[in-house]
N, C-alpha and C positions, 0 to 999 in steps of 0.2 A: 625476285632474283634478277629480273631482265635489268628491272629500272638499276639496280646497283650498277649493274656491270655496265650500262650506260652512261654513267656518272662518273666512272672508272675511265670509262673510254674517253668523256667528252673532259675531264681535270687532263689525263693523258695529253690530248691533242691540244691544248690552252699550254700547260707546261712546254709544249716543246717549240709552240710558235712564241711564247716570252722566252723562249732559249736562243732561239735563230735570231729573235730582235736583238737582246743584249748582244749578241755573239756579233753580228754585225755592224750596232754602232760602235765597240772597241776597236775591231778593224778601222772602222772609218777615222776615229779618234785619233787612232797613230798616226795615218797617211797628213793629216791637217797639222800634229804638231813635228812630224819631219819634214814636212815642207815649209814651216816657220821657222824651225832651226835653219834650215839651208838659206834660206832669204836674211835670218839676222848676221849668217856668218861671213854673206857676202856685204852687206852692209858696211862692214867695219873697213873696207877700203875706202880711206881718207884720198888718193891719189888717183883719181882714174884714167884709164889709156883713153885715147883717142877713141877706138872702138864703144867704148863702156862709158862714155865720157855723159851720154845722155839720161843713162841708167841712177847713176849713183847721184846724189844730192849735189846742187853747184855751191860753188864757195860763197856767191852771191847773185840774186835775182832780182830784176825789175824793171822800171820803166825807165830810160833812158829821158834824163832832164837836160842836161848839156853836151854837145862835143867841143873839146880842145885840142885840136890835135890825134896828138895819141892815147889822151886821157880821156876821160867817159864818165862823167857823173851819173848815178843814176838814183829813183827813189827804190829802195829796199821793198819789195813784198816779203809774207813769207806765207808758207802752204803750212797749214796746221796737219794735224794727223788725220782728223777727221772730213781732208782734202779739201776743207774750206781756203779760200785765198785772201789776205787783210794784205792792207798799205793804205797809206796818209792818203788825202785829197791834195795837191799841188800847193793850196795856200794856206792851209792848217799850219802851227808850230810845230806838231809831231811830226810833219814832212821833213822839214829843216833838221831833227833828231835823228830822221831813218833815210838817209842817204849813203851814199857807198861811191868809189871810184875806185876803177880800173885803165889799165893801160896797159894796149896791147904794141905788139912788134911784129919783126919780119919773121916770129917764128909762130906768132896765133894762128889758130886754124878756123877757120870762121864757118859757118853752118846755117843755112838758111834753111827754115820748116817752114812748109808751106801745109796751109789748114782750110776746107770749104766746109769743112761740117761742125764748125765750132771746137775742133780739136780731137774730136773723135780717130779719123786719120790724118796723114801728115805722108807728105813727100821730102824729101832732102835733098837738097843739090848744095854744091861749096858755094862759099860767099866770101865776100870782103868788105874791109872797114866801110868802106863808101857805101856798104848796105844798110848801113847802123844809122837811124833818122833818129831825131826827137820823139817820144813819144814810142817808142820801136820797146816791144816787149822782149829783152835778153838773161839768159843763163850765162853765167860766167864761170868756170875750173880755171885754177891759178893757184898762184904763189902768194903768200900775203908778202909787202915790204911796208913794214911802217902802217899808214893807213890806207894805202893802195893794196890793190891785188894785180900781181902782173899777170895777163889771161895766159891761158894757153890753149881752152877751147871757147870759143864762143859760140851758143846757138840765137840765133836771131830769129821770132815769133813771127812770122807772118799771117794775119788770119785774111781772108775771102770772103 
């Protein structure tokens, strides 16, 4: 008789701890796909403010090849998903394919990040075109015209 009722007892306390597991990865469940909803709904802003302008994806990224003025070549990178970062070597033919220019005015706002720990943190202070060197890693938000993008925020990479 003991042993049943011990067997009764010990199924009892196994059932209600695979009760409390399920019950709490569901919880967890939702909290992970409400917070992917919320992050894709903000995504789908093509225009960002000033404020927000770091957040959301830039119209075009990468290494600054030439200045002319107020025009700005640059090689194209792009960030995969799985936060890998690709772009051409400088004398490859695919560099010549993945190029991009922009041009900015007396209305870009320029943005200097500065980074000592490889990107980890970052400081910001304003900046201007004359911060923009060859080889100078830039985010660009803008206007597409034609094959230009006229900026309207620029952030300019500074690493340490």
């Amino acid at each position: 008789m003991k042993s049943k009722n011990n067997i009764k007892i010990v199924i009892c306390i196994v059932s209600i701890i695979i009760f409390i597991f399920l019950t709490g990865c569901s919880t967890s469940n939702k909290n992970v796909n409400n917070e992917s909803s919320t992050q894709n709904s903000n995504s789908g802003n093509n225009k960002p403010s000033d404020t927000t302008a770091s957040i959301n994806n830039p119209d075009i990224k990468g290494n600054v090849t030439e200045l002319d003025g107020n025009k700005i070549n640059i090689s194209k990178i792009t960030q995969k998903s799985n936060g890998t970062v690709t772009g051409s070597k400088k004398s490859s033919k695919a560099a010549a394919n993945n190029t991009g220019t922009f041009e900015v005015n007396k209305d870009t706002a320029f943005t200097i990040r500065t980074s000592s720990d490889k990107g980890n943190t970052s400081t910001d202070k304003a900046g201007a075109i004359s911060d923009i060197k060859v080889d100078s890693l830039v985010e660009v938000w803008g206007e597409k015209s034609g094959n230009t993008i006229i900026a309207k925020n620029v952030i300019i990479y500074i690493y340490n």
